[in-house]
C-alpha positions as a LaTeX table, in Angstrom:
\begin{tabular}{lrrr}
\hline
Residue & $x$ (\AA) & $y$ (\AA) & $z$ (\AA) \\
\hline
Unk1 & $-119.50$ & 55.36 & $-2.45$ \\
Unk2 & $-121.70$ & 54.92 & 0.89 \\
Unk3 & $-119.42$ & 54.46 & 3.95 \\
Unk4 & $-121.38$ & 51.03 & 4.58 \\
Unk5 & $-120.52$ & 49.56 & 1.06 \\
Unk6 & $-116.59$ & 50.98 & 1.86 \\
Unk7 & $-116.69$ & 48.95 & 4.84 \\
Unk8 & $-118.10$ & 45.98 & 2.97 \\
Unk9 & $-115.96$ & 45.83 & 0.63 \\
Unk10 & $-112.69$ & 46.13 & 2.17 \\
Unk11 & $-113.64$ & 44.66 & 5.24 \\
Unk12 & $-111.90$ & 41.03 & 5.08 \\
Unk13 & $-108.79$ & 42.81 & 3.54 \\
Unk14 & $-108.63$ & 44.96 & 6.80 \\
Unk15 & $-108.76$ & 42.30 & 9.32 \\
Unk16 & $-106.48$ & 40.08 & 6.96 \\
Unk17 & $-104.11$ & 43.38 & 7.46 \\
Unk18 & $-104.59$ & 43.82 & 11.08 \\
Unk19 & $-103.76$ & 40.14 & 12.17 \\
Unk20 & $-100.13$ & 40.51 & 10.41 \\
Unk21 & $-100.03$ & 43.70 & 12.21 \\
Unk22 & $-101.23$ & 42.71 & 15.58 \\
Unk23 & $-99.78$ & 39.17 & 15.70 \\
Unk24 & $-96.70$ & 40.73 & 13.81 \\
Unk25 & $-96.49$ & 37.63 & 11.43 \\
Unk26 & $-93.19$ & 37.53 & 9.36 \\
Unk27 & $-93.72$ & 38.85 & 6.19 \\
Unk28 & $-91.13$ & 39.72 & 3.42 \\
Unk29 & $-90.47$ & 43.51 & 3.39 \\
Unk30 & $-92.26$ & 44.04 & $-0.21$ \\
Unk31 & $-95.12$ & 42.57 & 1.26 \\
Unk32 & $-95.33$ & 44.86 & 4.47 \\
Unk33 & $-94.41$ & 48.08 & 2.19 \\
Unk34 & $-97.10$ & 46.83 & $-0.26$ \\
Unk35 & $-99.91$ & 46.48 & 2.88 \\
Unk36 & $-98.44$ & 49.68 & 4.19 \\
Unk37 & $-99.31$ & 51.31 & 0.09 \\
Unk38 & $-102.82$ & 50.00 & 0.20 \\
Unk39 & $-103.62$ & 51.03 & 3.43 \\
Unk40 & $-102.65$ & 54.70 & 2.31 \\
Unk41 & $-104.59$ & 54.43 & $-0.55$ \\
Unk42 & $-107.96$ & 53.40 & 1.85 \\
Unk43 & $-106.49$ & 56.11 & 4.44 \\
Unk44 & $-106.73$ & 59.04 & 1.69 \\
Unk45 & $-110.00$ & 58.04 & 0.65 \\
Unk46 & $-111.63$ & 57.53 & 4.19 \\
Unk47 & $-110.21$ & 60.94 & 5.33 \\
Unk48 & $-111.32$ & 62.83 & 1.75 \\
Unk49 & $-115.67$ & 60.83 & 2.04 \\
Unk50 & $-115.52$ & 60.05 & 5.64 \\
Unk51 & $-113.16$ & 62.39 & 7.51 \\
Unk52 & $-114.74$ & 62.10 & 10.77 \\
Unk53 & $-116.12$ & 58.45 & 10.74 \\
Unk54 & $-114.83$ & 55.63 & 13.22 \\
Unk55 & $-113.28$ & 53.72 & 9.96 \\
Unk56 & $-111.24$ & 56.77 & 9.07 \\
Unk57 & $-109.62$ & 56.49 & 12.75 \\
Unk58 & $-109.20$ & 52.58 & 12.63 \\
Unk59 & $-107.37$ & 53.09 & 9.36 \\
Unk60 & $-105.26$ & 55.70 & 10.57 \\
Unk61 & $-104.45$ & 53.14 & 13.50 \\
Unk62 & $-103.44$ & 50.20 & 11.39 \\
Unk63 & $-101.39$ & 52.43 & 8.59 \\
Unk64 & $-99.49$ & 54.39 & 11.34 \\
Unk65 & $-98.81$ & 50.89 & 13.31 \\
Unk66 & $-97.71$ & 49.46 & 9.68 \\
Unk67 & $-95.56$ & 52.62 & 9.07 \\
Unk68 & $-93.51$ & 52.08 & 11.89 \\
Unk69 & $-92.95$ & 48.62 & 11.47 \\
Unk70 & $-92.12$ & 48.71 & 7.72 \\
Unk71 & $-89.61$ & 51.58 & 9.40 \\
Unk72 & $-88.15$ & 48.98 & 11.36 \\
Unk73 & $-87.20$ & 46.61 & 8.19 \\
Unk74 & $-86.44$ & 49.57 & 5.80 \\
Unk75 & $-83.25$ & 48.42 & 3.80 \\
Unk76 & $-80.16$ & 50.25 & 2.90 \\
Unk77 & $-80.24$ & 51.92 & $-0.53$ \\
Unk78 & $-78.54$ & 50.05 & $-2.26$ \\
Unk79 & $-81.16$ & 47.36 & $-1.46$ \\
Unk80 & $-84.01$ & 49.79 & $-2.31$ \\
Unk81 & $-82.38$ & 50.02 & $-5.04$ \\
Unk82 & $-81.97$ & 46.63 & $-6.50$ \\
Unk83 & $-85.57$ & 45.71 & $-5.09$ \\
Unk84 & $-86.92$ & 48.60 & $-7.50$ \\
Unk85 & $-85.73$ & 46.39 & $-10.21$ \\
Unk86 & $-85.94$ & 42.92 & $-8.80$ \\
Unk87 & $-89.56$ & 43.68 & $-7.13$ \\
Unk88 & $-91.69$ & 46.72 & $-7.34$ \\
Unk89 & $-91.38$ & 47.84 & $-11.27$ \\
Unk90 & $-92.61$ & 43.75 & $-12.17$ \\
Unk91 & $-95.38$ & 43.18 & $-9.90$ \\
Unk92 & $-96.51$ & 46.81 & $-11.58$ \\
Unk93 & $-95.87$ & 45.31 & $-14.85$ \\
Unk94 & $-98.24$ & 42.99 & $-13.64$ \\
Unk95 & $-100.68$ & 44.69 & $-11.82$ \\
Unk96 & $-100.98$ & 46.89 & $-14.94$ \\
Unk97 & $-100.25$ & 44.50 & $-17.47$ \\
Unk98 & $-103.47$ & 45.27 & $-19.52$ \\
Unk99 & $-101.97$ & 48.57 & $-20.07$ \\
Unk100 & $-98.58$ & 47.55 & $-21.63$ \\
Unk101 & $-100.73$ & 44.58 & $-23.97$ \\
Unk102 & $-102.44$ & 47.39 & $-25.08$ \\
Unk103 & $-99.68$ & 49.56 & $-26.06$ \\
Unk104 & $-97.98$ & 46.56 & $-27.73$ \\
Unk105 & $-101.24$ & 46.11 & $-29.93$ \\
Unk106 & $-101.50$ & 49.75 & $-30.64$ \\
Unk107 & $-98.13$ & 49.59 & $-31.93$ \\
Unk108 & $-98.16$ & 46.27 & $-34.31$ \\
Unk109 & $-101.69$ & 48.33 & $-35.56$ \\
Unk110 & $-99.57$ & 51.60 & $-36.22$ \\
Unk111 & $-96.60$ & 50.02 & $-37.68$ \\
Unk112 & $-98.74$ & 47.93 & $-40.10$ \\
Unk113 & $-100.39$ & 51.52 & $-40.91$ \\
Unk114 & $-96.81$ & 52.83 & $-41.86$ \\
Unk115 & $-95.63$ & 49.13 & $-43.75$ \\
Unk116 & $-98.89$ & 49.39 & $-46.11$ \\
Unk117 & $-98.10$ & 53.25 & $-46.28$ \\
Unk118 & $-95.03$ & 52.89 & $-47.78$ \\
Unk119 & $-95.82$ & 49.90 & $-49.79$ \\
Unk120 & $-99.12$ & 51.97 & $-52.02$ \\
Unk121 & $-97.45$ & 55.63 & $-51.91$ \\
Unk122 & $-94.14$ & 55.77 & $-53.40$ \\
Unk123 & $-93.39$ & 59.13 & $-51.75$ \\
Unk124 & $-94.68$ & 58.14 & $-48.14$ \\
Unk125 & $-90.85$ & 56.96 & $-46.76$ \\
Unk126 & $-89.52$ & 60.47 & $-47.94$ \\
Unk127 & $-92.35$ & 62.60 & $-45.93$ \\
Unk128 & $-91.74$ & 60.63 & $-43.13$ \\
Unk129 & $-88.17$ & 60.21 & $-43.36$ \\
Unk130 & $-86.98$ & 63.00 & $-45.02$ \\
Unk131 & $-85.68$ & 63.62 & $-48.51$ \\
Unk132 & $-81.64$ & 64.16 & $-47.12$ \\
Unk133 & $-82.41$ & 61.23 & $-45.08$ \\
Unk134 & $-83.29$ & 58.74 & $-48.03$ \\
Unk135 & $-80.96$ & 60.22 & $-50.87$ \\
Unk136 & $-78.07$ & 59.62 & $-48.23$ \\
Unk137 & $-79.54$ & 56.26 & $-47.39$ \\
Unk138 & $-79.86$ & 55.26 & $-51.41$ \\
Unk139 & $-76.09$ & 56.54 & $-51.93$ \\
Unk140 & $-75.36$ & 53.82 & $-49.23$ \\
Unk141 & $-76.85$ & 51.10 & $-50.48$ \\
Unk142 & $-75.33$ & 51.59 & $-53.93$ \\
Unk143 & $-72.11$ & 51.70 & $-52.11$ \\
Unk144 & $-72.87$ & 48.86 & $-50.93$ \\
Unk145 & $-73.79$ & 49.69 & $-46.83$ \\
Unk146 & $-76.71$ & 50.53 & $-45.88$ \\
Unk147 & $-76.09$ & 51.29 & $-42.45$ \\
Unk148 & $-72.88$ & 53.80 & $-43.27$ \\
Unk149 & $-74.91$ & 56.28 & $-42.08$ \\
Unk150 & $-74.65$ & 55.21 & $-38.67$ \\
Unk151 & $-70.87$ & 55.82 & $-39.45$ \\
Unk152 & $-71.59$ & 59.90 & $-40.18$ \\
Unk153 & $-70.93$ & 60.81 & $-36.33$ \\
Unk154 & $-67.90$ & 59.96 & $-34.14$ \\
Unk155 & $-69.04$ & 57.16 & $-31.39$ \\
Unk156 & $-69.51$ & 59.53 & $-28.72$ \\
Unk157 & $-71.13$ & 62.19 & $-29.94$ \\
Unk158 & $-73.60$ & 59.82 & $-31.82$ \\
Unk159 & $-74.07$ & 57.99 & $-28.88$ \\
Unk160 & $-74.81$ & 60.94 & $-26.56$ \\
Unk161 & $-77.63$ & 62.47 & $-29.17$ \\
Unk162 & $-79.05$ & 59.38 & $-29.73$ \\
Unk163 & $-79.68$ & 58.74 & $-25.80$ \\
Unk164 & $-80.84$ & 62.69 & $-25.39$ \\
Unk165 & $-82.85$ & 62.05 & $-28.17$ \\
Unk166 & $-84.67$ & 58.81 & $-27.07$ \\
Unk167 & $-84.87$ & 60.07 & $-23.25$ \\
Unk168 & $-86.82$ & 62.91 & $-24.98$ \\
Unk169 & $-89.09$ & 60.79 & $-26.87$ \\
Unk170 & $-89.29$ & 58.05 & $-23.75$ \\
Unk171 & $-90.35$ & 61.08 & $-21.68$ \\
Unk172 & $-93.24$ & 62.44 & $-24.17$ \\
Unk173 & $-94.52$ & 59.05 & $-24.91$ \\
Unk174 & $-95.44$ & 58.85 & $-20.70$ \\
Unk175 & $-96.09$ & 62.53 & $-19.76$ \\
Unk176 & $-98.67$ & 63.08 & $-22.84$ \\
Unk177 & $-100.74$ & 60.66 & $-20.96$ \\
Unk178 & $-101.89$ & 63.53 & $-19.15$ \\
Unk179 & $-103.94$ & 64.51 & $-21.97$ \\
Unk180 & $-106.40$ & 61.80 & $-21.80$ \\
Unk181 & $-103.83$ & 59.22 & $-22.97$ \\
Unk182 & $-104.29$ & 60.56 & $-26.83$ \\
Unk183 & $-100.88$ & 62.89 & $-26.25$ \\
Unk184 & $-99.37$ & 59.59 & $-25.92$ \\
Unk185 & $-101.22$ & 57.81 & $-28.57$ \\
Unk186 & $-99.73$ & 60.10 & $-30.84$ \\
Unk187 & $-96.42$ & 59.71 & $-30.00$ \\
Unk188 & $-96.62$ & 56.52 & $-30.38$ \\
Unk189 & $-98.66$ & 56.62 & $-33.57$ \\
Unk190 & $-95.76$ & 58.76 & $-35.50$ \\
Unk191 & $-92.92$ & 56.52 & $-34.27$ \\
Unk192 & $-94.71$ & 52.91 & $-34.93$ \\
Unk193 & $-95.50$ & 54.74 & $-38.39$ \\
Unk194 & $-91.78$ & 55.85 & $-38.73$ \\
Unk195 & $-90.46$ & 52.22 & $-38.22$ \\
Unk196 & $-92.72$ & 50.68 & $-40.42$ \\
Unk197 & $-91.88$ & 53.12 & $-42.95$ \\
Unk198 & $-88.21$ & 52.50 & $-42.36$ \\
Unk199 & $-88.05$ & 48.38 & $-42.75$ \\
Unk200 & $-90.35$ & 48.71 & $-45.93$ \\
Unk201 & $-87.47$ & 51.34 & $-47.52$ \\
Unk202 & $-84.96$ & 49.25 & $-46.84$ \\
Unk203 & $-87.52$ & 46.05 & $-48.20$ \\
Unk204 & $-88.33$ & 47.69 & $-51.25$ \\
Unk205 & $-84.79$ & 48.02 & $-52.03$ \\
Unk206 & $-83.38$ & 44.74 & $-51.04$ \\
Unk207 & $-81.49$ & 45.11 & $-48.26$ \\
Unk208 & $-83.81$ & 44.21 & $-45.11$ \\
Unk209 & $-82.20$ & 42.12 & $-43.94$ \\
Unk210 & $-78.77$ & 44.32 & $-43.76$ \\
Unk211 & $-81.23$ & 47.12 & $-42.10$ \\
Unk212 & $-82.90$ & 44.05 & $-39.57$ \\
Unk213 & $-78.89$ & 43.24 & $-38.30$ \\
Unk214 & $-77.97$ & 46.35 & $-38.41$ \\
Unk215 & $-81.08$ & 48.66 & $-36.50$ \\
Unk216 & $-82.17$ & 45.80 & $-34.04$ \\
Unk217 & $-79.18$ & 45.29 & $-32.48$ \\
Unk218 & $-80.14$ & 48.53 & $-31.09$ \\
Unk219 & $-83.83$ & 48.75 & $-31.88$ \\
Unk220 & $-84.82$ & 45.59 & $-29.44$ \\
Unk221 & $-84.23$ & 47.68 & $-26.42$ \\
Unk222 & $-85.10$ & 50.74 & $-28.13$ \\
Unk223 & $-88.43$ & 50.51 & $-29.29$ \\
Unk224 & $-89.26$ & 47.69 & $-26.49$ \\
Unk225 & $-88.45$ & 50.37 & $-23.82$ \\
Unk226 & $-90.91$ & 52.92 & $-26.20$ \\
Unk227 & $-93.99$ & 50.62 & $-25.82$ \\
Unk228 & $-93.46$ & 49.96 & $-22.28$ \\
Unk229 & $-93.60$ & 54.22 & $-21.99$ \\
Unk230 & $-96.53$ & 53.68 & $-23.95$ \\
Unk231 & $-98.15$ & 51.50 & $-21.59$ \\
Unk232 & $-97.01$ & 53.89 & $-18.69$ \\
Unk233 & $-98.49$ & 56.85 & $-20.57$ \\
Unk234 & $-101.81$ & 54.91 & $-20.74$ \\
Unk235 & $-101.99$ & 54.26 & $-16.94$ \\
Unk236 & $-101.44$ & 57.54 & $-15.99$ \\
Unk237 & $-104.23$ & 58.56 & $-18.56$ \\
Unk238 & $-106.12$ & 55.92 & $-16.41$ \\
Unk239 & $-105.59$ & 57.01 & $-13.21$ \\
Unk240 & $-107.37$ & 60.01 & $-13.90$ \\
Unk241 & $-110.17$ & 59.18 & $-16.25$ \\
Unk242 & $-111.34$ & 56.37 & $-14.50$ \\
Unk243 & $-110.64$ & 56.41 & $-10.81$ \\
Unk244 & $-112.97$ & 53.84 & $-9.45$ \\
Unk245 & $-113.86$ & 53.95 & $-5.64$ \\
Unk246 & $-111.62$ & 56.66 & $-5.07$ \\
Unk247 & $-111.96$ & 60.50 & $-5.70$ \\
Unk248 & $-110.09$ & 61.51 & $-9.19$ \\
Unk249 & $-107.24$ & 62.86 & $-7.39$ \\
Unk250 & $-106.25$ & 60.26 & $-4.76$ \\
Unk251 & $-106.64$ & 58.03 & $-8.01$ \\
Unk252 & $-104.28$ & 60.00 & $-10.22$ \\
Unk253 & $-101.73$ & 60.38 & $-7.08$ \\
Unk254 & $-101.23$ & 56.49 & $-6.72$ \\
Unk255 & $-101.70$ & 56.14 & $-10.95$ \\
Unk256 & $-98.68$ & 58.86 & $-11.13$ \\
Unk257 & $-96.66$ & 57.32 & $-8.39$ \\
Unk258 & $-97.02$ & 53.63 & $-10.55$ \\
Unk259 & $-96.40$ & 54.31 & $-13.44$ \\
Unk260 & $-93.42$ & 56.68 & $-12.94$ \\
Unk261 & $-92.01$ & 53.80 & $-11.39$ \\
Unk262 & $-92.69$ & 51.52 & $-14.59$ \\
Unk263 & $-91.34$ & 54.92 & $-16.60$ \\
Unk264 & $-88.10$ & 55.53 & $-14.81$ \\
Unk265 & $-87.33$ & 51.62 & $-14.92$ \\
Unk266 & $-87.10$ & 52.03 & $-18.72$ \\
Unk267 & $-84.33$ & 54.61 & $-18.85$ \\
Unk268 & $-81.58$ & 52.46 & $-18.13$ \\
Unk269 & $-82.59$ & 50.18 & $-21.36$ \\
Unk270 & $-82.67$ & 53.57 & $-23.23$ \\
Unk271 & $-78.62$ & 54.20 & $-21.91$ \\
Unk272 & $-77.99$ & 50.74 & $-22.95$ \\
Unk273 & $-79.45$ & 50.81 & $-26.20$ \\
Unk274 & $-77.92$ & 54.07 & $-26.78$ \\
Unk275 & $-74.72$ & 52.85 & $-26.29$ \\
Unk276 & $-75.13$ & 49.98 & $-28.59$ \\
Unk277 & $-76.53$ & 52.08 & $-31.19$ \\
Unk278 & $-73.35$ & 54.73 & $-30.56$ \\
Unk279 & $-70.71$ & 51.83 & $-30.63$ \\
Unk280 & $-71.69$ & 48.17 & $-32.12$ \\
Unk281 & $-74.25$ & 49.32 & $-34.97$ \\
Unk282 & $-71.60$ & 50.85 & $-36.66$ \\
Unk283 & $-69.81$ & 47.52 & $-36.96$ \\
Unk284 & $-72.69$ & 45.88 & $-37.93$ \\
Unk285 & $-71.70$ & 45.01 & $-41.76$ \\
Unk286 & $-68.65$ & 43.85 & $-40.35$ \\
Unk287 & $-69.75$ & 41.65 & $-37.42$ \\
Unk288 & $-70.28$ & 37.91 & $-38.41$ \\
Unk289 & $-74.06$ & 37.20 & $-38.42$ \\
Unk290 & $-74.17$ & 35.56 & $-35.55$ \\
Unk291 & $-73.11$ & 38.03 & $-33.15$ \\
Unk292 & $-75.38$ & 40.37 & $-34.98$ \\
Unk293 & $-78.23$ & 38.12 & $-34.50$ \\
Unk294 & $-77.06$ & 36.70 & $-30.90$ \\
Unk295 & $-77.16$ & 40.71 & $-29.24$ \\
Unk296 & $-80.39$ & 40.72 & $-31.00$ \\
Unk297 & $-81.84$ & 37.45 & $-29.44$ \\
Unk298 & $-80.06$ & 38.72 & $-25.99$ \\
Unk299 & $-81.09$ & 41.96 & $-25.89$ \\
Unk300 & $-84.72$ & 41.81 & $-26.71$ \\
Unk301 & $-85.31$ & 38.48 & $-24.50$ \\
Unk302 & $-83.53$ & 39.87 & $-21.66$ \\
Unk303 & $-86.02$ & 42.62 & $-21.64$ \\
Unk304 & $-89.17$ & 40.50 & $-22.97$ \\
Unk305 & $-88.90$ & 37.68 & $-19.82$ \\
Unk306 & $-87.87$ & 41.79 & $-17.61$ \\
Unk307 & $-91.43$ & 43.40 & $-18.81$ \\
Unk308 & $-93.78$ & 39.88 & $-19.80$ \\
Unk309 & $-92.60$ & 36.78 & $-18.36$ \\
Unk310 & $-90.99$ & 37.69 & $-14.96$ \\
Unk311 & $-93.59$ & 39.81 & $-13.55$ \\
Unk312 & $-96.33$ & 36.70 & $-13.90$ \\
Unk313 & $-93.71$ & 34.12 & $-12.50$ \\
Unk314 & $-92.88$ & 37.19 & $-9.25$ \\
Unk315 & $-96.93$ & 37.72 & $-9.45$ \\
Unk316 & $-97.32$ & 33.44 & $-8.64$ \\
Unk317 & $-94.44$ & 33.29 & $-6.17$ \\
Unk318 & $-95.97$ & 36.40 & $-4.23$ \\
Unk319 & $-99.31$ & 34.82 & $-3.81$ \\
Unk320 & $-97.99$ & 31.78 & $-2.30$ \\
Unk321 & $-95.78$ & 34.34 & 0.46 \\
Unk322 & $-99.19$ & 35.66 & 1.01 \\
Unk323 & $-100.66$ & 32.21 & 2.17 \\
Unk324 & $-98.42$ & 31.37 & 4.94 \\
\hline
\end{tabular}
C-alpha cells in the first residue's frame, strides 16, 4: 500500500485517537488497551513499509503516549483476569464472528455427512466407531442401558482421560489452522462425522433419546467448545492467507494473538464438561428427566448467549462508550 493511501485511510481514526490522548478524555480501560492494540498494529506496519517516514514517528508518539497511560490504569490480575472473560474473548467473538458462523455451518454440513452415512451403509457406525465399541454398546442396550458404558471407568480416572483427551482434540482443531485452515477442517470433519454417526446408532436402535439425555448433558459444552476451536483454527488460517493492508507476518502476529485468546477461553468449558461427563453422565438413566434435560438447557445456553448473544449485546454497549 502507498504511504499516501495509509495516511488516507487511517487518518480520521488517528486524530480520533490523539484527541483522547491529548485531551486525556475518560475512557474505560478496554477501550484505552483496545486504542493502545490498534495503534500497534498501524505502528508495525508503518515501521516494516515506511520505516523512516514522518507517519512512522507520529505513530510511535501517540502509541508510546497511549502505553504509558494504559500503564497508569493497568488492573490487578485478578481483574485482568475476569475482564479476559467478561471483555476481550466476546468483543473477539464478535469481531470474528464470521469465523465461528462458519465453523458452526461446516459442522451441521459434516454431521449430516455422517447421519446419511450411517443411515445407507450398515457397516459405516462400526468403521467409525469401532467394532469393540458397538458390540459393547449393543450388549448395553439389550441390558437395558445404553449409556453403561460410561460406567466402565471409576469417576476419576474417566474424568481425567476424557479432559486430556478433549484438550488434545480442542488443541488440534486450532493449531491445524496453520496449515491453511484444512488441518483444522479435518479435524473437524472426522468428529462432526463421528457424532452423527453416533446419534444415528443409537436411532437405528431405538434408544435416542436415552443416548440425547445421556451424551448432551456433557456434549453441549463439549462439542460447543469444539466448533468455537474450529472457528479459532479458521482465523488463524486467516491471518495468514489473507492479511489485508498489512505484511503477512504482522497479520498472522495479531491473527495468532486473537484467536489464542478465543482458544484458551474454551478450555475451561472443556474442564467443565469433562467433569460432567466423569461424574453426572453416569447417573444419567437414573436422573429424573428433568434434571437431565434442565443441565442440558443450562449448559448449552450458558455457553450459546457466552459465544453468540453476549458478544453482539458487549459489541452495542461498546459503541455507545465510544460516542461520549
Amino acid at each position: 500500500m502507498r504511504e499516501i493511501a495509509f495516511i488516507k485511510q487511517n487518518k480520521e481514526k488517528w486524530l480520533e485517537y490523539e484527541h483522547i490522548i491529548v485531551n486525556k478524555v475518560q475512557k474505560d480501560p478496554d477501550i484505552l488497551a483496545d486504542i493502545y492494540l490498534k495503534l500497534t498494529n498501524d505502528l508495525s506496519f508503518a515501521q516494516t513499509y515506511y520505516p523512516k517516514s514522518k507517519v512512522t514517528n507520529y505513530l510511535n508518539y501517540l502509541t508510546s503516549i497511549m502505553f504509558q497511560r494504559v500503564y497508569k490504569t493497568k488492573r490487578n490480575n485478578f481483574s485482568e483476569f475476569l475482564d479476559f472473560f467478561k471483555t476481550d474473548v466476546p468483543l473477539l467473538a464478535y469481531q470474528y464472528r464470521k469465523y465461528l458462523y462458519a465453523a458452526f455451518i461446516l459442522y451441521f454440513i459434516f454431521l449430516g455427512i455422517g447421519i446419511l452415512s450411517a443411515i445407507y451403509n450398515d457397516e459405516f457406525s462400526r468403521f467409525i466407531l469401532g467394532h469393540s465399541y458397538v458390540e459393547e454398546t449393543l450388549n448395553n442396550i439389550k441390558k437395558g442401558n445404553p449409556m453403561a458404558i460410561y460406567k466402565s471407568m471409576p469417576e476419576e480416572f474417566m474424568t481425567f482421560y476424557i479432559t486430556i483427551n478433549n484438550l488434545i482434540v480442542g488443541s488440534k482443531m486450532y493449531f491445524y489452522g496453520i496449515f491453511g485452515g484444512f488441518g483444522t477442517m479435518y479435524i473437524l470433519l472426522s468428529n462432526s462425522i463421528m457424532v452423527g454417526t453416533f446419534q444415528t446408532f443409537f436411532y437405528q436402535h431405538d434408544v435416542f433419546m436415552e443416548s440425547v439425555r445421556g451424551i448432551w448433558l456433557h456434549g453441549s459444552m463439549e462439542i460447543f467448545g469444539m466448533i468455537i476451536e474450529a472457528g479459532a483454527g479458521f482465523i488463524l488460517a486467516a491471518s495468514f492467507l489473507f492479511p489485508k493492508t498489512y505484511s503477512r507476518l504482522v497479520s498472522f502476529k495479531i491473527g495468532f494473538k486473537n484467536s489464542f485468546k478465543i482458544y484458551l477461553s474454551t478450555i475451561p468449558f472443556t474442564f467443565f464438561a469433562g467433569f460432567i461427563e466423569g461424574y453426572v453422565t453416569r447417573w444419567a438413566k437414573e436422573m429424573p428427566n428433568f434434571v437431565n434435560y434442565l443441565i442440558i438447557i443450562a449448559t448449552l445456553g450458558f455457553i450459546s448467549f457466552y459465544y453468540l448473544i453476549y458478544p453482539v449485546l458487549l459489541a452495542k454497549s461498546y459503541k455507545l462508550l465510544e460516542k461520549k
